[in-house]
C-alpha positions as CSV (number, residue, x, y, z in Angstrom):
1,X,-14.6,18.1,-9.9
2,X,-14.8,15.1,-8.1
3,X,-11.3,14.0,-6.4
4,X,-11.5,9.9,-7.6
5,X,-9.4,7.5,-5.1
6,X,-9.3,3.6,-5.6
7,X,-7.8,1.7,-3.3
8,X,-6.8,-2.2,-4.4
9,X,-8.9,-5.0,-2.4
10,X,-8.0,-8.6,-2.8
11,X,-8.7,-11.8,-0.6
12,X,-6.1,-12.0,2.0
13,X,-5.2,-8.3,2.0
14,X,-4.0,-7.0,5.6
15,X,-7.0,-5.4,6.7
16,X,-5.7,-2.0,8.5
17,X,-3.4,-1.4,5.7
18,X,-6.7,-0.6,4.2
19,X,-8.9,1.0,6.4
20,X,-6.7,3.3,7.9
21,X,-6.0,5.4,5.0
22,X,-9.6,4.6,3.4
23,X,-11.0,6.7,6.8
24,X,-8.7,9.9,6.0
25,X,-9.8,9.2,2.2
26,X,-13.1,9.5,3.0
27,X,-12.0,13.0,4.3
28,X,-10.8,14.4,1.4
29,X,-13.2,17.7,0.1
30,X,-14.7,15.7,-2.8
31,X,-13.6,13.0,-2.3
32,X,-15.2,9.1,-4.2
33,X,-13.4,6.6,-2.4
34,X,-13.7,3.4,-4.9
35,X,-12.5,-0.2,-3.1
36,X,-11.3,-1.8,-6.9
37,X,-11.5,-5.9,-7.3
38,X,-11.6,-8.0,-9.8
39,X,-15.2,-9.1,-9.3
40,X,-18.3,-7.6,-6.8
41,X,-17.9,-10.2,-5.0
42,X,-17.4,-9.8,-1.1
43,X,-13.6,-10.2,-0.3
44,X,-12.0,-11.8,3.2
45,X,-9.5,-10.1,4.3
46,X,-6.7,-11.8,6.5
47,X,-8.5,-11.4,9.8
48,X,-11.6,-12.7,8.3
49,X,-13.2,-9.3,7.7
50,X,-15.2,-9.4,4.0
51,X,-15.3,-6.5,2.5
52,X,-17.6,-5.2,-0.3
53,X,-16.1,-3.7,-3.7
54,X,-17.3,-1.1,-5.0
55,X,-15.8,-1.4,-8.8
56,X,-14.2,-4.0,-10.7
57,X,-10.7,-3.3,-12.3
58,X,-12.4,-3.3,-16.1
59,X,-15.5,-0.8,-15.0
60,X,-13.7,1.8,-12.2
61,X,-13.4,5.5,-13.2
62,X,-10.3,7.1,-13.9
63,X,-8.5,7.9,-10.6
64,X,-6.3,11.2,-9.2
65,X,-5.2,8.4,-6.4
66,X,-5.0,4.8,-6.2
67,X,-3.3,3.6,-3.2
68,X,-2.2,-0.5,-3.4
69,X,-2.2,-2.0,0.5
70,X,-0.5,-5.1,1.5
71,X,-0.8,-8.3,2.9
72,X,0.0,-12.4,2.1
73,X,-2.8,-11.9,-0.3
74,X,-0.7,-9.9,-2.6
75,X,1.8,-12.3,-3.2
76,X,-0.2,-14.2,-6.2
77,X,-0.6,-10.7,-7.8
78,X,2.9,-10.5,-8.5
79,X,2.7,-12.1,-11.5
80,X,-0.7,-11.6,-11.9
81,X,-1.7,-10.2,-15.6
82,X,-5.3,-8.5,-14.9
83,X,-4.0,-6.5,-11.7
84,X,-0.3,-5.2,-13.3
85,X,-2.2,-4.2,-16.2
86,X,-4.5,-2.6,-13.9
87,X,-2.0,-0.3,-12.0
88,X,-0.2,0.5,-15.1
89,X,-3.5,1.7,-16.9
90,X,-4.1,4.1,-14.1
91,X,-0.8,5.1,-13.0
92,X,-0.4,7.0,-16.3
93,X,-3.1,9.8,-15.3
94,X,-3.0,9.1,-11.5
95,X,-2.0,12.4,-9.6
96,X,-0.8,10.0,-6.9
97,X,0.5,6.4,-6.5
98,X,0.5,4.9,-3.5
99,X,1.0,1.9,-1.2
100,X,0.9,0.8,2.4
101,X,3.8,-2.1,3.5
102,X,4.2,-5.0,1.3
103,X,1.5,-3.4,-1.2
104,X,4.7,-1.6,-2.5
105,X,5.7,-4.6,-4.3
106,X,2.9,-4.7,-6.2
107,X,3.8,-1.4,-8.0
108,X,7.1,-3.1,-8.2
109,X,6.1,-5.7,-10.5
110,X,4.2,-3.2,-12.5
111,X,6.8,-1.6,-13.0
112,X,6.2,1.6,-11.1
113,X,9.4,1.9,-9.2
114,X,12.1,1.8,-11.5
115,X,14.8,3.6,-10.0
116,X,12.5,5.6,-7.6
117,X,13.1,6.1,-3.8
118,X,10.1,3.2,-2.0
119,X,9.2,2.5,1.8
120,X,7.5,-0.8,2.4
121,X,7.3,-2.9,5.4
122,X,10.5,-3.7,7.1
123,X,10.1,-7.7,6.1
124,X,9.6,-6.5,2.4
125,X,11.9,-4.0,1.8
126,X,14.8,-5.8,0.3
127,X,12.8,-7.3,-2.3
128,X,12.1,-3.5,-3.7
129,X,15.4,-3.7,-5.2
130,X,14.6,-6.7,-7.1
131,X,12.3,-4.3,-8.9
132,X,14.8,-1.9,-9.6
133,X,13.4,0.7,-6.6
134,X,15.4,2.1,-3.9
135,X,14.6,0.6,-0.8
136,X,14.5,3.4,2.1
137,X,13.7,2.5,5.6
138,X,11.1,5.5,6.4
139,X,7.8,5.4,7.8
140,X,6.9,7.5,4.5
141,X,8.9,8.2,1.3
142,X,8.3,10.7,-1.7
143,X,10.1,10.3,-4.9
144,X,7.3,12.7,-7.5
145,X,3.9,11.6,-7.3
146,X,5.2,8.3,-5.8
147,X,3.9,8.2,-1.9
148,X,4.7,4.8,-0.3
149,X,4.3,4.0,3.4
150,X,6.6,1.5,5.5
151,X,4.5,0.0,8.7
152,X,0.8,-0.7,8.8
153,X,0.3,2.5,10.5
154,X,1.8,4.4,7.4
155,X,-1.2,4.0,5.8
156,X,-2.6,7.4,8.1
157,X,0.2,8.8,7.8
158,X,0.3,8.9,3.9
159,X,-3.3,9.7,3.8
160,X,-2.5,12.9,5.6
161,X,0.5,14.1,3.7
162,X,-1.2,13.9,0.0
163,X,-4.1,15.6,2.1
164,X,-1.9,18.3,2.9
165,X,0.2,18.4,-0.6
166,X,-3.5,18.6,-2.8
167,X,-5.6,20.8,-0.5
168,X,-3.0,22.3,2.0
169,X,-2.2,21.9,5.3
170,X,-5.0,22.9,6.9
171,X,-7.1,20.5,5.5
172,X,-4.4,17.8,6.9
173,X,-4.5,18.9,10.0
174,X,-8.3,19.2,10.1
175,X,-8.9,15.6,9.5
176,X,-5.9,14.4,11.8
177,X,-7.9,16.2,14.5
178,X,-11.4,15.0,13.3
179,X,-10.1,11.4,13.6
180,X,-8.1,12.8,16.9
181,X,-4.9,10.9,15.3
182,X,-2.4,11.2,18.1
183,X,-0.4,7.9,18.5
184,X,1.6,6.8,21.9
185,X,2.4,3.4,21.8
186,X,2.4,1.6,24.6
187,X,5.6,0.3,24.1
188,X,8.5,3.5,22.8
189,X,9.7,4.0,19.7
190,X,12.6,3.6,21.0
191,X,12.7,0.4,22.9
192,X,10.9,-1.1,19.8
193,X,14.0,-0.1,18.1
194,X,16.8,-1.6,19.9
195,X,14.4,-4.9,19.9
196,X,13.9,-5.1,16.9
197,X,16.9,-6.7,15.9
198,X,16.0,-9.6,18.4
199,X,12.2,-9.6,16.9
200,X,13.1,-9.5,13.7
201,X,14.5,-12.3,13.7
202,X,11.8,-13.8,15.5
203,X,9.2,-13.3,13.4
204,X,11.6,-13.8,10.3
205,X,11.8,-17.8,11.5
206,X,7.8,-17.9,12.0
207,X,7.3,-16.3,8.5
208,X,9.7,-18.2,6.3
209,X,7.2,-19.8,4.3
210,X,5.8,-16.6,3.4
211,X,8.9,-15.2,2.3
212,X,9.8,-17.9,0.1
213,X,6.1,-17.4,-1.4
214,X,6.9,-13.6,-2.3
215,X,10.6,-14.7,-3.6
216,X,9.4,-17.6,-5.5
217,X,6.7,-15.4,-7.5
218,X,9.5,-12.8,-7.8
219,X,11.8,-14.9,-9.5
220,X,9.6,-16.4,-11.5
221,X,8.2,-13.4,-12.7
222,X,11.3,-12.3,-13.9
223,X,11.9,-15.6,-15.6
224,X,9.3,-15.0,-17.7
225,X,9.9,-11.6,-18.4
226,X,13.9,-12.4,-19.8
């Protein structure tokens, strides 16, 4: 039997937050990787990249995995009928839900994450408790068959561990090598960490518009649900 994986794609979507798990995907022993839109038509993805679907929402298969990435793009879906209705369809049979950064919202305002354990990017993770998750600030997070990834990078790093909890270890650490998946930063783990108080707040300033944008559909979204 064919292991199904669909992967959200919508215009604006951070582009490594979906090709970095779609290459360990792909890697999968029989493995269909599906990129899921709401049309076929070619998506741009914040850097400009436009990517091809390969389903829409109404026609793709039922799925062991669908994995929702992140980016600015996903802030109109959080009140977005079509895609919540979407995730919630599929969760229900879905061996594994997962997300990469901000995408963890999205399950949030599907209502995926009530009272589960959620990673997402350090900018968005705060706003899981809106949703009734419990925000944790790990580079991955299990709660069940809930997988959800923290930095852009996560998005490997998830891939790997539902690798090695479906077909074993071995499996996991064949692909890791077949994609040589060794990171060094150039700059330490630990020297990002003691700046990252200082950045944060940095990049906070230079994305305040954004935030509002996510906090704004939040709100409203939950205006209209009471």
């Amino acid at each position: 039997m064919p292991f199904n994986i669909g992967l959200l794609l919508f215009p604006e979507i951070t582009q490594l937050d979906l090709i970095m798990p779609y290459e360990v995907f792909t890697k999968f022993p029989d493995a269909r990787v599906f990129l899921v839109a709401k049309s076929l038509s070619p998506v741009s993805s914040s850097g400009g990249m436009r990517v091809l679907p390969d389903t829409t929402m109404e026609d793709c298969p039922d799925l062991d995995l669908i994995c929702v990435p992140g980016g600015a793009g996903m802030n109109p879906l959080l009140d977005d009928a079509e895609t919540l209705a979407f995730l919630r369809r599929r969760a229900v049979s879905a061996r594994y839900i997962t997300s990469v950064t901000s995408g963890a919202l999205l399950l949030g305002a599907a209502g995926l994450l009530q009272g589960k354990r959620s990673a997402a990017h350090w900018m968005s993770l705060e706003m899981l408790s809106l949703f009734g998750a419990i925000p944790v600030a790990e580079n991955i997070v299990k709660d069940g068959n809930l997988i959800t990834g923290g930095g852009v990078t996560a998005g490997i790093d998830c891939a790997l561990a539902i690798a090695a909890e479906a077909f074993g270890e071995e499996v996991a650490k064949s692909i890791q090598l077949a994609i040589e998946y060794s990171p060094e930063p150039p700059y330490g783990r630990e020297m990002l960490k003691k700046a990252r108080e200082a950045l944060a707040a940095r990049i906070r300033r230079a994305s305040l518009s954004e935030d509002a944008e996510k906090d704004s559909v939040i709100h409203g979204a939950e205006a209209g649900v009471a």
